[in-house]
N, C-alpha and C positions, 0 to 999 in steps of 0.2 A: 504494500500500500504506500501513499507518499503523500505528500500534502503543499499544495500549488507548486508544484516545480513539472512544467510539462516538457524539459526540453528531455533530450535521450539520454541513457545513461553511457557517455562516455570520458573516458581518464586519458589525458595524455602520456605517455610513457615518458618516465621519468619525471612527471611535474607534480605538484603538491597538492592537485586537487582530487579529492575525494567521493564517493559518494556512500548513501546511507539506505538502509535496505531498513525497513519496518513491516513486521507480521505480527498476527494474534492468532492464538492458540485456546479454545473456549475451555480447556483444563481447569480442575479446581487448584491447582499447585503447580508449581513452576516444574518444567523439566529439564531434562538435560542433552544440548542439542549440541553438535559441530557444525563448520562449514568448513569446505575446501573450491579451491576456485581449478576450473578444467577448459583448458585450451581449446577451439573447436573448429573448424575447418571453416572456409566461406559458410557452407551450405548448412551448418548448427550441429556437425556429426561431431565426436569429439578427437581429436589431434593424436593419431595411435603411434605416431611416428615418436612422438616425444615424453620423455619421463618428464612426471610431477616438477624435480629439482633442477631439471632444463627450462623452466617457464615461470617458475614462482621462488621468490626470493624468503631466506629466514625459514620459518616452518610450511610444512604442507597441510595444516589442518591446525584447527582454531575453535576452544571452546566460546560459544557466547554468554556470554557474564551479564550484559545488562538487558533488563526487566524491572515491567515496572504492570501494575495490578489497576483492570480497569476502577475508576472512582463512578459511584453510583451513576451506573448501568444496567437496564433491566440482562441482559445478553453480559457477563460475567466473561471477562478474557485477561490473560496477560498478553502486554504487549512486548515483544521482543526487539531489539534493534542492532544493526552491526554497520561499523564506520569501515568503508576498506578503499582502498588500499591500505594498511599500517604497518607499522614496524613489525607486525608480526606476521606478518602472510602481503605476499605484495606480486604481480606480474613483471617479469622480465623480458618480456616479448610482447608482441603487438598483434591481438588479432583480434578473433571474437571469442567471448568467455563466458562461462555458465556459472555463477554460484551456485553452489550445492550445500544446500541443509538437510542434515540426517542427523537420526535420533541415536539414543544410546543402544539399541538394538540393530543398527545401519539401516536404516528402514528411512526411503528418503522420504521428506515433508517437501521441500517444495524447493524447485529452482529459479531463477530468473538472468535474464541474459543484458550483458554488457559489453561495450567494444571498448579496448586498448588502442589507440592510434598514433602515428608517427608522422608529422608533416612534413614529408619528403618531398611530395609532387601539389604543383597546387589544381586543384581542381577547380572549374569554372563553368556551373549549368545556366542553363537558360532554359524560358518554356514557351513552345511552340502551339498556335494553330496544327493541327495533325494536318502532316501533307494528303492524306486522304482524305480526298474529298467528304465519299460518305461520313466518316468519323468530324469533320470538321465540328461539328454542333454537341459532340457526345465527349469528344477523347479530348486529353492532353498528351502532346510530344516534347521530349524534353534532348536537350541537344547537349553536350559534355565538350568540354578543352580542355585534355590534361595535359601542364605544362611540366616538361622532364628537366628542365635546366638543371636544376641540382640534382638529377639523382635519371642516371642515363639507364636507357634501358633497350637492352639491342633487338629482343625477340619478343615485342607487347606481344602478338597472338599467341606468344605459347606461354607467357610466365604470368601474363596478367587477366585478372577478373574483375570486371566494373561491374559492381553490382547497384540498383537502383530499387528504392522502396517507398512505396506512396503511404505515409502517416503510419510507417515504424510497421506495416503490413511485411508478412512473409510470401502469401497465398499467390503474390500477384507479381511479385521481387521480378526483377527484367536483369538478367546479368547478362551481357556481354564481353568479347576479349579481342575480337580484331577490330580496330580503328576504320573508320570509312576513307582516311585521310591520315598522311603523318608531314607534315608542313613545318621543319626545322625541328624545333624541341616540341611541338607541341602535336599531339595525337584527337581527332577531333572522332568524336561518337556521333554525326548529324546524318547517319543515312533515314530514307522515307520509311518511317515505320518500323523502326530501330527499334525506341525506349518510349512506346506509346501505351496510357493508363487511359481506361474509363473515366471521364472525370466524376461520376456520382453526384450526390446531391450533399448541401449543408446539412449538419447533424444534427440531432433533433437532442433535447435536452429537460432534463426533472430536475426538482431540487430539493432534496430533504437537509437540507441544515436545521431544522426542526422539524418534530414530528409531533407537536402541538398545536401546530396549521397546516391549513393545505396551501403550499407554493407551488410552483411553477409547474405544470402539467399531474400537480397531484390531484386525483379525484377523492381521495379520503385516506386515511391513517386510524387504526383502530387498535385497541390490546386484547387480546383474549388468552387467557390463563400466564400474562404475565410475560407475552411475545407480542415485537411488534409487528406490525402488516401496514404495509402499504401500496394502494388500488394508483396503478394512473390510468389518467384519459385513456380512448381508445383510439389507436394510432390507424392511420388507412395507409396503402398503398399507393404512390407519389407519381407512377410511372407516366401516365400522362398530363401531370400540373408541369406549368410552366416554372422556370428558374425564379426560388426566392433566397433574396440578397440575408439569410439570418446569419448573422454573427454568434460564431462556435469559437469553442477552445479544439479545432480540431480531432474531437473524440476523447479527449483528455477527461478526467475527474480529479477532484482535490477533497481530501474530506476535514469536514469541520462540520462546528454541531454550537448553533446558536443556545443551546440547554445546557450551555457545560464552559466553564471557564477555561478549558485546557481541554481542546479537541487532543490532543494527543492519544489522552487517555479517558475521555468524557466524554466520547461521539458513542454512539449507541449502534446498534445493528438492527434490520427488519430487511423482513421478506416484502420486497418487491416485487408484486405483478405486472409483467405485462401482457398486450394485448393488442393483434396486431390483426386487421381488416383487408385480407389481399385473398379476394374469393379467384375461381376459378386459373390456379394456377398449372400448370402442365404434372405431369404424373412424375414418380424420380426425381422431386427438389424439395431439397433441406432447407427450411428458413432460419439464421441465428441471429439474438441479438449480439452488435457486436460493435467494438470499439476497447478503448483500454480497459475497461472495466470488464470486457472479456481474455484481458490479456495478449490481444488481437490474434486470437485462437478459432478455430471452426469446432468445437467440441461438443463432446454430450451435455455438459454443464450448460451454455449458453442455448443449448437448441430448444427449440420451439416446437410446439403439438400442436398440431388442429384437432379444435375442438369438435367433433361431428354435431352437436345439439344445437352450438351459436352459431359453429361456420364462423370460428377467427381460429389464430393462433396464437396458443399461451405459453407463456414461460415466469418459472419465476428466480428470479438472484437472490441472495441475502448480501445482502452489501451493508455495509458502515454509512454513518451517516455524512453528507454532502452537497457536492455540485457536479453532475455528472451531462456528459455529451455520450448519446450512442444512437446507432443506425440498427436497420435489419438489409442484411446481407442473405441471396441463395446460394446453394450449391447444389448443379447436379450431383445427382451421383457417379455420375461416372467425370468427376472432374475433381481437381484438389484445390480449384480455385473459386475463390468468389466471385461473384454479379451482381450488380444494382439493376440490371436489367428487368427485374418480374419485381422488386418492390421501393426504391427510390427514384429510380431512371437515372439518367445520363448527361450532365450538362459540363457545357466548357467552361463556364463561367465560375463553375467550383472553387472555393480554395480549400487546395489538399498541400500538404509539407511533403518536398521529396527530399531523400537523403540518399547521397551516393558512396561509395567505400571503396576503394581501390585494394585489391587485394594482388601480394606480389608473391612470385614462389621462384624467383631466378637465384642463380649466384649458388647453385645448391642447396638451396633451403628444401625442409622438409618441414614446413608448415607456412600456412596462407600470414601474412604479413600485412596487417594494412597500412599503406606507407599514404596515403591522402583520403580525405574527407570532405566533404559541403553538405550546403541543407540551402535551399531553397523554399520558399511559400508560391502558389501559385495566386496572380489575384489579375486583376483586369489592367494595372497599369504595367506590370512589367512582363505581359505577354510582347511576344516578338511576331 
């Protein structure tokens, strides 16, 4: 969990800044947890080529010491938290990385993913009208200059992987490695239909920072046997409404809790319904709610039922109390990716954050290396 900080979790290699990982655990007493951090390839597999003590400096594993015990909360948790990089477990290489928490039994609880980076090469996107035609209204293209001046690189098609991801998404990730162009130091990604994303629609957003009113798309908040619940509005399907200009935090959520002095440990938890009105859709498609509060995951957690009696689809989260942005996403089944096509639709006018990663593997390396990084926003004044 985290609290308003929506940019990515990334550490410079070698530099002083940190980040902070917060979980709760609904236990009536504290447990006894480790973490260790694991090196992983572009694609999130993990880095078989490399031991533990080739990638992480000081120890390989790390008890967590600090907890702290929800204060009057119907939902009873300790919250745990861990600072890393530190002097006691720290990355010596640059790529992408999984914290792992596991219990005293090695029985994992829960991981979450970070990138190490190295600013070798500088990366420079831009965001394009899609040169296809038909897409022009739907899609964004996004065009890449990596300049190599400091840090030469003889064979980009065989050592390099640009990989590109629309709002921290896996499902959708566009990586590349031959350049359309190489024009001195600089290696240019602009061919037609290269690194082209759906642009979707703006995300739709609730707000339970109290659950002693109803805000922002809440239809009611109730307790029964000393559990909360929370009803929202009923959402419809978007696919043919024309482009509306709502300002999102990108899918992001931050949790606070206007009932509690110290959201830290005074935000509360409830069950969240949702409800989602997209009749007559094709046979073999999964609907999820989704966005960071899904971990921007396609999973059983997040999926949706239709109800046969209303004829909508429901789901429910428990989530912490907040400000939350999320969409409904499908997936066929026979596909690993998602579509806004069957329930938000498709506009250009979108803003989605793309983020690019330069992954390198020359010189003998035996694991991916991200030697450059950017992040762009898409919006109406710096399309090209």
């Amino acid at each position: 969990i985290k609290y308003m900080n929506f940019a990515l979790p990334i550490i410079h290699l070698g530099a002083k800044n940190a980040l902070i990982l917060r979980f709760d655990d609904k236990s009536d007493t504290p447990k006894y947890f480790r973490y260790t951090l694991i090196h992983c390839t572009y694609d999130w597999q993990p880095t078989t080529n490399l031991q533990k003590n080739e990638y992480l400096g000081s120890f390989e594993d790390m008890e967590i010491f600090n907890y702290q015990t929800s204060i009057n909360t119907r939902q009873f948790y300790i919250s745990y938290s861990i600072t890393f990089p530190n002097d006691n477990i720290y990355p010596t290489k640059s790529g992408n990385y999984i914290i792992y928490i596991y219990d005293d039994d090695e029985n994992p609880i829960l991981t979450y993913r970070f990138y190490v980076v190295e600013n070798l090469v500088e990366v420079s996107a831009s965001i394009k009208d899609a040169d296809n035609i038909t897409l022009r209204q739907t899609h964004q293209q996004i065009h890449l200059n990596i300049n190599t001046s400091n840090f030469k690189i003889l064979n980009p098609g065989r050592f390099l992987k640009v990989k590109t991801s629309q709002n921290n998404r896996e499902d959708n990730a566009v990586i590349v490695n031959t350049p359309h162009k190489i024009l001195g130091n600089s290696l240019l990604f602009d061919q037609s239909d290269q690194i082209v994303f759906e642009g979707g629609c703006e995300f739709k957003t609730f707000n339970i920072r109290t659950l002693k009113t109803r805000m922002e798309h809440v239809e009611k908040n109730i307790i029964v046997a000393g559990v909360n619940y929370t009803w929202l509005y009923m959402d419809k399907a978007n696919v043919f409404l024309p482009y509306l200009d709502d300002k999102d935090i990108n899918g992001c959520y931050f949790i606070t809790s206007d009932d509690a002095s110290d959201s830290l440990y005074g935000a509360d938890y409830t069950e969240v319904h949702f409800f989602l009105d997209a009749p007559n859709l094709p046979p073999n498609i999964d609907i999820f709610i989704y966005g960071e509060l899904s971990n921007w995951n396609l999973n059983p957690k997040n999926k949706m039922v239709f109800n046969e009696y209303k004829h909508v689809w429901e789901a429910i989260l428990y989530l912490k109390t907040g400000y939350y942005n999320y969409t409904y996403i499908a997936k066929p089944n026979n596909s690993t990716k998602g579509t806004f096509i069957y329930t938000e639709g498709n506009h250009w006018e979108t803003e989605n954050r793309y983020n690019t990663f330069v992954y390198y593997q020359g010189d003998n390396l035996d694991y991916d290396r991200i030697i450059g990084y950017s992040e762009i926003t898409s919006n109406r004044t710096n399309r090209k």
